[in-house]
N, C-alpha and C positions, 0 to 999 in steps of 0.2 A: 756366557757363563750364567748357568741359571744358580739362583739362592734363595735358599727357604730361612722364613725369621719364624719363630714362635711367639706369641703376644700369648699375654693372660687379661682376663676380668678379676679384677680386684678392686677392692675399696679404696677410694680414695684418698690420696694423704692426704688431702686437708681436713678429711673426716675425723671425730672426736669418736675411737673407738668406744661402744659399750657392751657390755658383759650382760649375757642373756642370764635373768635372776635366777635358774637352777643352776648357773654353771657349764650348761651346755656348750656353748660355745660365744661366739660372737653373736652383736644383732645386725641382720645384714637384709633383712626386709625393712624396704621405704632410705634407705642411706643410696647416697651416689656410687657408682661404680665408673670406672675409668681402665685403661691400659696402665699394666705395670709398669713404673716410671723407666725402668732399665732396657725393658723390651722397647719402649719407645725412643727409648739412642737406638738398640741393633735395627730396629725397621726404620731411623735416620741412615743410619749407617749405609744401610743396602740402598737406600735411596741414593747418595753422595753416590755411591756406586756405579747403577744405572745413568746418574745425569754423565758422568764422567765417559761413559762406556765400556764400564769394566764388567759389568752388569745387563745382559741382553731380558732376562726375564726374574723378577722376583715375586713368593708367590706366600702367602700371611697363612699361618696355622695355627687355631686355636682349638683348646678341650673346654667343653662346658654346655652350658644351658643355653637353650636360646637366647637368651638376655646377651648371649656371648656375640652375639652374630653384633651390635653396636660399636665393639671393641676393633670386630674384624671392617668394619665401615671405616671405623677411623682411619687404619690401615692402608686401606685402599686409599682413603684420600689424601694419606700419605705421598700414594703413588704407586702401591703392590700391582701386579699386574692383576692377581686374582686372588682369590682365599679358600683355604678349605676348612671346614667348621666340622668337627669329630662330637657330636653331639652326646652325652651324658649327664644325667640329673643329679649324679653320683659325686661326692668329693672326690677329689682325683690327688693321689697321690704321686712324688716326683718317679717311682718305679713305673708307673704306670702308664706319666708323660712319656717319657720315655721308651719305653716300647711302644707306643703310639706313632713316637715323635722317628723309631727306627722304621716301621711299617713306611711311613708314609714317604722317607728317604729314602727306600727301598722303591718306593714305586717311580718316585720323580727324577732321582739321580740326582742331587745337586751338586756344585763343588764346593759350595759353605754353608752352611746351616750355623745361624743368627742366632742368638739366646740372650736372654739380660743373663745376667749373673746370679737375681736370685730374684725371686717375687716376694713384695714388702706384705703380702699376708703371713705364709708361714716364714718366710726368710730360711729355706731349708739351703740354697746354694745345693744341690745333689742332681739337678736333672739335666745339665751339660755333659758332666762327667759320666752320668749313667750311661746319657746317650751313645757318646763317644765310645763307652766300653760295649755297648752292645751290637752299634756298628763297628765297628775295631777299625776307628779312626782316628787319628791325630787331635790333640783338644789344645785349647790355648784358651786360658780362662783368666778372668779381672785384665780384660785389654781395654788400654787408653789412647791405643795407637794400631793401625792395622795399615799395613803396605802388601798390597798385593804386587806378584811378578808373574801377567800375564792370569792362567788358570790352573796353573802349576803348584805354585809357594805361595805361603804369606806369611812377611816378617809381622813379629806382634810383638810390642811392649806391653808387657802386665806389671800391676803396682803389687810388690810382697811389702813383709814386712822389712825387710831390708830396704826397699827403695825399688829398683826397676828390674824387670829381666825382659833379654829381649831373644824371641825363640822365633826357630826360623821350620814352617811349618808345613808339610806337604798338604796337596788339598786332594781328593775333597778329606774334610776337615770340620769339627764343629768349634764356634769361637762364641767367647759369652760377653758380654758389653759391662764395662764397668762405667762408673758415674762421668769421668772426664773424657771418652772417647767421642764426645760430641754432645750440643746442645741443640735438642730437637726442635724445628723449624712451628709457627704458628699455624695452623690450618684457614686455610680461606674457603669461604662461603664457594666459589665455582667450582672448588676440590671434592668439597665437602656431598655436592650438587651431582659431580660426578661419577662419586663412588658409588651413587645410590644405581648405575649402571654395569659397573661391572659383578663379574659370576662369583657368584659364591658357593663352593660344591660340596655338599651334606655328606656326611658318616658318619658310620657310629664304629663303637668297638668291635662290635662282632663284625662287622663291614672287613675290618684290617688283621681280623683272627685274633685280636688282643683280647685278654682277660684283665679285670682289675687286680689289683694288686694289694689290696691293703692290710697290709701287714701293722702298721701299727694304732693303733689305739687310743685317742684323748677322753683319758679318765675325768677332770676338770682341770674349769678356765677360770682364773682368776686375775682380778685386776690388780696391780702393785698396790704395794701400801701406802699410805697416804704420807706423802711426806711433813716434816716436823716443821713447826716454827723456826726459824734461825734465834740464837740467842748471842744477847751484847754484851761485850768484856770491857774491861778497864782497864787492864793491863796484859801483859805478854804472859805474867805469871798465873793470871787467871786465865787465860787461854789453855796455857798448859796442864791446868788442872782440870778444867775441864775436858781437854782431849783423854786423858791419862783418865778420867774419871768414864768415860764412853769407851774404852779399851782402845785408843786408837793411837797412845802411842809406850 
């Protein structure tokens, strides 16, 4: 069974966002970048996979700038068999991923195609289900649980707001990784050594007949507002008047 995961370049969480002084956007020259934390469970995932031998071939897909090709190294020393890197200098919007992300499943054939759930820059959550709509495949998205049966099916527990469901899923199939469906293993230094040998295979958009897609717009970025002092009460009564006095109850 081959399986393709998609990984992003993003800022790192441990990074202290800041706000470019006109508002533009983010400041995202000289800050760390890493793999999105969720894409890093689904390229666990597919890994558990392969060790298991559910898994014959898995193969890393990223959009972005060269700087992106680090992301896709991780990847491999994850254990991808190989990666392919769709190179643009351009923000890439989730329509965009995705028809990218269908091009490229069009060429490979997989029976699962890997996704986090959503990437912690924009947090859109929209390019699993894009995906799935525009290959017209079966989706099963926020899973914490994934049982495959053979190259066929795969049972998936997803977290709603109600609590669990579990969907039972023909393949191929795209499925997106929520935060408990696994915790991604450490990288060792010979892995790490190793991936600097396997293939990494360049494209671009026009490559896969995509056009960008950007349909929406960021007018301005602004950072939250500064939060307030806490203030101390004496009583319950003074509590309540102060809530009452903030409109809060």
């Amino acid at each position: 069974m081959k399986v393709l995961v998609s990984i992003k370049r993003a800022i790192d969480y441990n990074v202290r966002i800041q706000i470019k002084p006109d508002g533009s956007g983010v400041v995202e020259n000289g800050v760390k970048h890493s793999m999105n934390p969720f894409d890093e469970i689904a390229v666990e995932q597919a890994m558990k996979w392969k060790e298991s031998g559910d898994a014959e071939e898995v193969i890393a897909v990223t959009i972005g700038p060269d700087a992106a090709k680090e992301q896709l190294r991780s990847a491999l020393a994850f254990g991808c068999d190989r990666a392919i890197h769709v190179k643009t200098d351009q923000p890439v919007q989730p329509l965009t991923a995705a028809r990218v992300f269908k091009a490229i499943a069009d060429k490979e054939q997989p029976k699962v195609f890997l996704m986090g759930k959503q990437a912690i820059d924009d947090d859109s959550n929209q390019t699993g289900q894009m995906t799935s709509a525009l290959l017209e495949w079966p989706q099963a998205t926020f899973a914490s649980v994934i049982e495959l049966s053979g190259d066929t099916t795969a049972k998936v527990t997803r977290e709603i707001d109600a609590g669990l469901e579990t969907l039972d899923v023909d393949l191929p199939a795209v499925i997106t990784a929520d935060l408990r469906l696994n915790e991604p293993r450490y990288l060792k230094l010979p892995d790490i050594m190793k991936a600097k040998r396997k293939p990494i295979e360049d494209m671009s958009l026009e490559d896969l007949g995509v056009s960008a897609a950007a349909l929406l717009e960021t007018t301005k970025t602004a950072p939250p507002p500064t939060r307030e002092a806490g203030v101390k009460v004496e009583s319950a009564d003074e509590l309540v008047a102060k809530l009452k006095e903030k409109g809060l109850l």
